[in-house]
C-alpha positions, -999 to 999 in steps of 0.1 A, spaced: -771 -374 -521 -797 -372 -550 -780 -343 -572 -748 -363 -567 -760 -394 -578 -780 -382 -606 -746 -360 -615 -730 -394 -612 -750 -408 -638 -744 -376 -664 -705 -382 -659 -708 -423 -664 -713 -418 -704 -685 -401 -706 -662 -416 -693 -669 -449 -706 -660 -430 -736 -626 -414 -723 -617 -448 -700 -624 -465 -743 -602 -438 -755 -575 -447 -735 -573 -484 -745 -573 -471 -778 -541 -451 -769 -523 -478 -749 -526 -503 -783 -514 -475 -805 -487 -470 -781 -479 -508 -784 -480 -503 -820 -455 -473 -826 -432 -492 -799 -436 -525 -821 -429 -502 -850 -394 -483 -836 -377 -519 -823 -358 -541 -847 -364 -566 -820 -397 -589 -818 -413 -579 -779 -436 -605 -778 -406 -629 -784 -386 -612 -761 -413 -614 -730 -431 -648 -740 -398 -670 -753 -365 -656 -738 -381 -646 -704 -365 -611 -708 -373 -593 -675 -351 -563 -681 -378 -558 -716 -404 -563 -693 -391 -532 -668 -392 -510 -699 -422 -519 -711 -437 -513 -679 -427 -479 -676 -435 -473 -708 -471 -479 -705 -472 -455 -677 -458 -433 -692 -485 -433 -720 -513 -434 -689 -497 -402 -676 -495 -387 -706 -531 -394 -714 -544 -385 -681 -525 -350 -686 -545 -347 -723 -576 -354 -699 -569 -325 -673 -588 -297 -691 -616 -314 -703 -624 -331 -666 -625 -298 -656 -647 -281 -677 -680 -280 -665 -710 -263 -681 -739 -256 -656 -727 -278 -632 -739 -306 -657 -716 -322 -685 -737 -326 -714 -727 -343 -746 -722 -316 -771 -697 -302 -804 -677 -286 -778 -677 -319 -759 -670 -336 -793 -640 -311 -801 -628 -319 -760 -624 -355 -769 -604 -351 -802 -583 -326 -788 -576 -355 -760 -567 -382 -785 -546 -360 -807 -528 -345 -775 -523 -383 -763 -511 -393 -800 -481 -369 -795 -475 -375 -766 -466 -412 -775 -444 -395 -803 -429 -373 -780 -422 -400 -752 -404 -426 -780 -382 -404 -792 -372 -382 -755 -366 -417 -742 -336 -421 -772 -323 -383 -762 -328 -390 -725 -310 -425 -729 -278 -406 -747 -282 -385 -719 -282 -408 -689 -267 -443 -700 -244 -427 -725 -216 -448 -720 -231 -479 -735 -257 -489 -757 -288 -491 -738 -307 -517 -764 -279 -541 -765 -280 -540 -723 -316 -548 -727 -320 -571 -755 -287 -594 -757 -279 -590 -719 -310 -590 -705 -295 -566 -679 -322 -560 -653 -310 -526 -644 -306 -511 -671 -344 -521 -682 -347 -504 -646 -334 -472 -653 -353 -470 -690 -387 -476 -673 -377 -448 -645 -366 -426 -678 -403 -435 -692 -423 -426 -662 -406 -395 -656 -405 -383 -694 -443 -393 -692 -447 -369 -663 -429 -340 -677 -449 -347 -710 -484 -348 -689 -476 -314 -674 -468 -300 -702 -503 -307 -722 -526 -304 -692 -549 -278 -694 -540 -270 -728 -564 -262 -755 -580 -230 -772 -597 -208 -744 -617 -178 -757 -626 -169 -724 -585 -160 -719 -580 -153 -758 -549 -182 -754 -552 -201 -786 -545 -235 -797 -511 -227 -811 -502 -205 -781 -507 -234 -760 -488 -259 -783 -456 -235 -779 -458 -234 -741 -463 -274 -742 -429 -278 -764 -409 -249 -743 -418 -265 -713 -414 -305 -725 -383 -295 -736 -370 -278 -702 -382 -311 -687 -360 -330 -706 -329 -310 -703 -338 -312 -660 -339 -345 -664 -303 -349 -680 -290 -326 -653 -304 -344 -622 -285 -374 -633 -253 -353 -637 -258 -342 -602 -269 -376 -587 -238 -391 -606 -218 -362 -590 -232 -370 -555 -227 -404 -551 -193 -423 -542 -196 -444 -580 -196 -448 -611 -233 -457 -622 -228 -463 -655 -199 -486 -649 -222 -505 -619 -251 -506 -643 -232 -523 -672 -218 -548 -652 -251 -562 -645 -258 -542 -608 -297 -540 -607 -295 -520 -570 -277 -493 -589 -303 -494 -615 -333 -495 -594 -320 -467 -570 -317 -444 -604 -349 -455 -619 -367 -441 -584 -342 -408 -588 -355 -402 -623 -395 -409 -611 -388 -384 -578 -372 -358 -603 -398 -361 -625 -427 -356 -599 -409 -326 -592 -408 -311 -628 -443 -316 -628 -448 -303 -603 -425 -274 -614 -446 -271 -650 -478 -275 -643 -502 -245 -632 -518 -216 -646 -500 -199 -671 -493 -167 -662 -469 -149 -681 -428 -161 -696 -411 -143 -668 -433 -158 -639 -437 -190 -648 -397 -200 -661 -390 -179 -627 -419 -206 -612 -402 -236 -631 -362 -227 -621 -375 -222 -582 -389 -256 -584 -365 -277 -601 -336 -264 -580 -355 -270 -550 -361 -307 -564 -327 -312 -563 -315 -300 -527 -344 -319 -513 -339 -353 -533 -302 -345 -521 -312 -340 -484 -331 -368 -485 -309 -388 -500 -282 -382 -470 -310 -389 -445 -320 -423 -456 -277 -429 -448 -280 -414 -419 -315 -419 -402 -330 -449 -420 -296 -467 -426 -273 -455 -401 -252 -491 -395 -245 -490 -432 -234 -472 -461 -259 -467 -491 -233 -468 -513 -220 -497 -499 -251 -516 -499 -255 -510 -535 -220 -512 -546 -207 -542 -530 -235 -563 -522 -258 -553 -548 -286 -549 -520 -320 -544 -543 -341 -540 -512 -318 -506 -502 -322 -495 -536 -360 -505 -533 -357 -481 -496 -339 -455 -517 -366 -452 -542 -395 -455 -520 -387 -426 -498 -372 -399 -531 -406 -407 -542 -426 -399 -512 -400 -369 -511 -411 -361 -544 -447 -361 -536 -449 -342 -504 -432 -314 -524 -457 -314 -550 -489 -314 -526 -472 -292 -495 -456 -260 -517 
């Protein structure tokens, strides 16, 4: 109890420094968003009440946090004599963790424009948000966010120079962008499948103002991306093991966000039609069901295999 509290105290300093670091991160991601929009957000949240902004935003901020708390990984880790001491390699830890998170907020703005083209491509996504205040399609953008975060999170953690493994910075940078990218493009595919696997249209449900539809994706898109972290993240081993690793994973993703998928209609639902229930009525609380157990689906994969 004594060495624990007394180890207690030793990590306390530090990560008042890290937990400072990432407010520091969350207002620079406020900034570059602030930045990108043509739109004023503050106006949008505080004077028109635009809730489907507010869904974005939301995911967009956790995005940032998992990015950030993928930049953390390594240096959490690291312990020297059981004891974390304040030192240059300390110093060189917590730079490489704000640079890491810095591109990661690049990264996430602009793979949520490529993922956007590649999920809502039908129709423009901003004027959904912005002049039509559609809530679903602010839905699907935050479920877009929280997954690209993910994907971005395992990409960077536990990256870094090691010169106890001779992997070098730049080494580790490649593997991040291979990887990140990979992420993406499983990302864009999962919606091709879910859109082939349902009995409608989602882009047409989601531009006519159907939230269900959008809430049911947006917890897809979360699931899927558990997965892919799931799927990238790990010890590096070599190319062939690890894109062997990746591919096992992300098909496995999608037969068991499939599976489940059928047994919530089944099991869970079985005097009603998902599809129905989203379709027609426009039932939120399915889609909220939906999403709630792809999720937990999405989980149990990650911590079980």
């Amino acid at each position: 109890m004594g060495d624990s509290f007394i180890n207690t105290l030793e990590l306390f300093p530090r990560g008042l420094i890290y937990v400072g670091m990432g407010i520091v991160i969350l207002a620079l991601g406020k900034l570059a968003q602030d930045l990108l929009t043509p739109y004023k957000i503050n106006n949008q949240l505080s004077n028109k009440d635009n809730h489907a902004l507010a869904l974005s935003i939301a995911g967009y901020y956790l995005g940032i946090v998992a990015t950030f708390v993928g930049a953390l990984y390594q240096p959490l880790t690291v312990v020297e004599d059981n004891v974390y001491t304040f030192t240059s390699e300390f110093g060189w830890n917590v730079l490489e963790v704000f640079l890491y998170s810095v591109g990661g907020i690049i990264a996430l703005n602009v793979a949520r424009i490529l993922v956007d083209k590649l999920i809502l491509y039908k129709f423009e996504t901003e004027k959904e948000i912005i002049e039509d205040q559609n809530t679903g399609t602010g839905a699907v953008e935050m479920g877009v966010y929280v997954g690209v975060g993910l994907v971005i999170a395992a990409s960077i953690a536990g990256t870094g120079s090691d010169a106890s493994t001779g992997i070098s910075v730049a080494d580790s940078a490649i593997r991040s962008v291979v990887f990140f990218g990979l992420g993406l493009v499983v990302l864009g595919l999962y919606v091709l499948f879910y859109q082939a696997t349902t009995r409608f249209d989602i882009h047409s449900e989601i531009e006519k103002d159907n939230v269900a539809v959008g809430v049911a994706l947006a917890g897809n898109l979360i699931a899927m991306g558990i997965v892919v972290f799931k799927a990238v993240f790990g010890e590096f081993v070599s190319w062939q093991d690890s894109l062997i690793g990746f591919a096992t994973f992300a098909i496995a993703g999608f037969v068991l966000l499939f599976i489940i998928r059928v047994l919530v209609d089944r099991i869970l639902l079985p005097s009603t039609r998902i599809s129905d229930e989203l379709v027609k009525d426009r039932n939120v609380g399915v889609a909220y069901i939906e999403s709630a157990v792809v999720i937990s689906a999405g989980l149990i994969l990650y911590f079980a295999i």
